[in-house]
N, C-alpha and C positions, 0 to 999 in steps of 0.2 A: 247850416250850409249842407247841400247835399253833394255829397262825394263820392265819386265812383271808385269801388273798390273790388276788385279782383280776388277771390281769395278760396281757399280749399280749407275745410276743418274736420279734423276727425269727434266721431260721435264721443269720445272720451278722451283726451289730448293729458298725457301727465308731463310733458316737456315745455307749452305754455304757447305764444301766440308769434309769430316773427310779424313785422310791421313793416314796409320795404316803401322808401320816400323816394321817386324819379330824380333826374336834373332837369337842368333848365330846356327846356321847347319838348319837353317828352311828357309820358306818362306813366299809367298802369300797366301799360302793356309790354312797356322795356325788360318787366321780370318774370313776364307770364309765361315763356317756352323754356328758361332753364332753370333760373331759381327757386320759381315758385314750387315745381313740382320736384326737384332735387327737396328742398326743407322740408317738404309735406311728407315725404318717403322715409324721410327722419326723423318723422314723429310729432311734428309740429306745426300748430296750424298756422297759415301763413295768409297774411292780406299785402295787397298792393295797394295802394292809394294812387289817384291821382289828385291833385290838388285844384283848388279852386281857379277854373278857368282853363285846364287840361282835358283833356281826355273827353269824357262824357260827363266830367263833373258838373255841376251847377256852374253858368258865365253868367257874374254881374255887370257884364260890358265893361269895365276897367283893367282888364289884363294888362294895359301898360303900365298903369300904376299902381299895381299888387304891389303890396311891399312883402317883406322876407318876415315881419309880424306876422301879418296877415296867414303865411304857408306855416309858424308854427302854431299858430290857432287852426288850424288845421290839421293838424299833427295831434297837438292837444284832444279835439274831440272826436280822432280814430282811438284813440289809449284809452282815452275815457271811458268809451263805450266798450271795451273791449275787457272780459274777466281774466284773473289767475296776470300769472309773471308774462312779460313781455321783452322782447327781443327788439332792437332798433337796426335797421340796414338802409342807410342813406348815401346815394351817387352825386357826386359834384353837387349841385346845388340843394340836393336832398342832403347830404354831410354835413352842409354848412348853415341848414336849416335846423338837423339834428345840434349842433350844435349852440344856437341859440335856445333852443327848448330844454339842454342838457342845466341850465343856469338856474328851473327850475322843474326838475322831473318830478315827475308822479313818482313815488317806492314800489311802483310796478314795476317800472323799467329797471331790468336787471342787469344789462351787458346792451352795447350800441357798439355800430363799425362805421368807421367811415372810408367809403370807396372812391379813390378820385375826388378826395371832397377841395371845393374850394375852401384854400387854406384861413386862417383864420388872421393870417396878414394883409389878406385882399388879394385881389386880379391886378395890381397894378402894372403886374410886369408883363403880366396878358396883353394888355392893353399895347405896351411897345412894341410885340412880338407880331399883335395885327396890324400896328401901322408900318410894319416894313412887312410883311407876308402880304397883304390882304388891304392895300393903302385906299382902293377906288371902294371895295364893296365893305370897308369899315367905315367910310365919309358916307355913304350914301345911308348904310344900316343905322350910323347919328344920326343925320339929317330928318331921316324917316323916323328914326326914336323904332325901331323895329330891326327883327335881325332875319327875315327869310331873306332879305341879301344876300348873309352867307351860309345860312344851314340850309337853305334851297341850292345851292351850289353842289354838284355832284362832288367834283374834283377839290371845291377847296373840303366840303366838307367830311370827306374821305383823310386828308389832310389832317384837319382838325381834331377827328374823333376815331378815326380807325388804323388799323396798320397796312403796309404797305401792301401784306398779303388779301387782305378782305377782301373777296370776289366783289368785281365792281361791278358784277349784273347783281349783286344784293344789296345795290345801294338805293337802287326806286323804290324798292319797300319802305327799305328806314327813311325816304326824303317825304313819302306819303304819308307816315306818320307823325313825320317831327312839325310841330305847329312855332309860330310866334312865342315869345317871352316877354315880362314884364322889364321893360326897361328900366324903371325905378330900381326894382330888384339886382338888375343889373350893376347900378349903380351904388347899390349898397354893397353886393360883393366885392366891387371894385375899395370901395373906403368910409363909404355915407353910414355904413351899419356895420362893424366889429363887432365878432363877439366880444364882449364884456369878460374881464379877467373874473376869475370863479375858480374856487376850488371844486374838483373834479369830484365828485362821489360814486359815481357808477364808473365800473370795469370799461375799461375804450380800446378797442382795437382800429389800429390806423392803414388804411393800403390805397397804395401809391402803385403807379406805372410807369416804367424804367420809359418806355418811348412814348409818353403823356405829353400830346402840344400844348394844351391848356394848365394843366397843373404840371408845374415841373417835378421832378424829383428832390431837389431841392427844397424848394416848400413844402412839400409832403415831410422830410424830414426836419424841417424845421418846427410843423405843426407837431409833428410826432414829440420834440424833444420840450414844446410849450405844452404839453399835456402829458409830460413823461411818462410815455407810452415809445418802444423803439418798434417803428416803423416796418410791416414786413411790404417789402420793394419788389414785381412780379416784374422778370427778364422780359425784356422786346414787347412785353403788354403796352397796348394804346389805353387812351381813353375810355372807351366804349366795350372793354375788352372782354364783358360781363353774356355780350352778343358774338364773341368768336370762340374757336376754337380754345381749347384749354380752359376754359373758363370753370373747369370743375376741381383742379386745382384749389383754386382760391375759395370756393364753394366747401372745399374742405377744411380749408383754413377756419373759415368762421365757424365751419359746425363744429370744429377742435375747441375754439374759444368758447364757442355758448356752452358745450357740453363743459366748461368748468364751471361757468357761474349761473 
């Protein structure tokens, strides 16, 4: 599979490789203005992926029915190819993706975080939250088996994924880049594909956002305490909070963790 990937390395790297997996309807390109070149400056060579059917990656014309397999066989042959100790950094559906891969990692992977990840309970309660927010363009986004019904939506998708403050003339950029999602996948988040109980063997760092529409706080620390890992929880952060302000913060956070393990 040919995969578009993003990425800065230095000609000698003694810190090892970061690996950074998008969410759902995005890309490569969600971690190329802050994260990518924050990790690189810290010594570390840093790839983004986008996954099969994203970005500029290879499209087998089945995007709708990608499954969350499929995204970690993906995942699998960025690590693969990739030398020395590796770093995992996965967003909402990149999280919960790292987390099926986590059932059998390579002993490369040394330390994984997951941001805003869908919880390992499912979306189910997502799912009630859009049918009272979002009742005409959830029916419709079924119906169609497709969701630029609502991440095409300025207003709900401002909603959704940003905070109240996010300049809403920087919302055409991110709606030009946010593509369609695999339904199936969808579906699996929601209950169809759990992760599988497993004991943990790699280091896990968990982060949650206190004003998260999609991932509650709640779940977050529920995942947190299924993976006995206690949860560090980012004040008034959205969703997407990785694209606004403060988001270096949390950028610290994780290089505090990798620089242990």
């Amino acid at each position: 599979m040919k995969l578009e990937i993003i990425n800065q390395q230095h000609q000698a790297s003694t810190k090892g490789s970061i690996v950074f997996i998008h969410g759902a309807c995005m890309g490569a390109w969600f971690w190329k203005d802050n994260f990518l070149p924050y990790f690189f400056e810290k010594g570390y060579n840093t790839f983004a992926i986008s996954l099969r059917n994203h970005g500029a990656s290879e499209n087998n014309g089945k995007l709708r029915w990608t499954s969350i397999k499929e995204y970690v066989e993906d995942l699998t042959q960025v690590i693969d190819s990739i030398d020395g100790p590796i770093y995992l950094v996965g967003h909402s559906m990149g999280g919960f993706t790292i987390q099926h891969y986590m059932q059998k990692p390579s002993s490369k992977v040394k330390a994984a975080v997951l941001v805003c990840s869908v919880p390992n309970t499912g979306l189910w309660k997502l799912v009630a939250r859009l049918l009272v927010d979002f009742p005409l363009r959830f029916l419709i986004a079924n119906m169609r088996l497709s969701w630029h019904p609502i991440v095409k939506d300025k207003k709900g998708l401002k909603k959704l994924m940003f905070s109240k403050d996010y300049p809403i003339e920087n919302m055409d950029s991110i709606i030009h880049k946010l593509q369609d999602e695999s339904f199936l996948a969808f579906l699996e988040m929601v209950f169809l594909r759990l992760p599988r109980k497993f004991q943990l063997k790699t280091p896990l760092m968990v982060v949650g956002a206190e004003k998260d529409y999609l991932v509650s706080e709640t779940d977050t620390r529920k995942m947190g305490k299924h993976y006995n890992v206690e949860p560090i929880i980012i004040p008034n952060a959205s969703h997407c909070f990785m694209l606004e302000e403060g988001w270096v913060f949390t950028a610290e956070k994780i290089n505090q963790f990798f620089d242990l393990h």
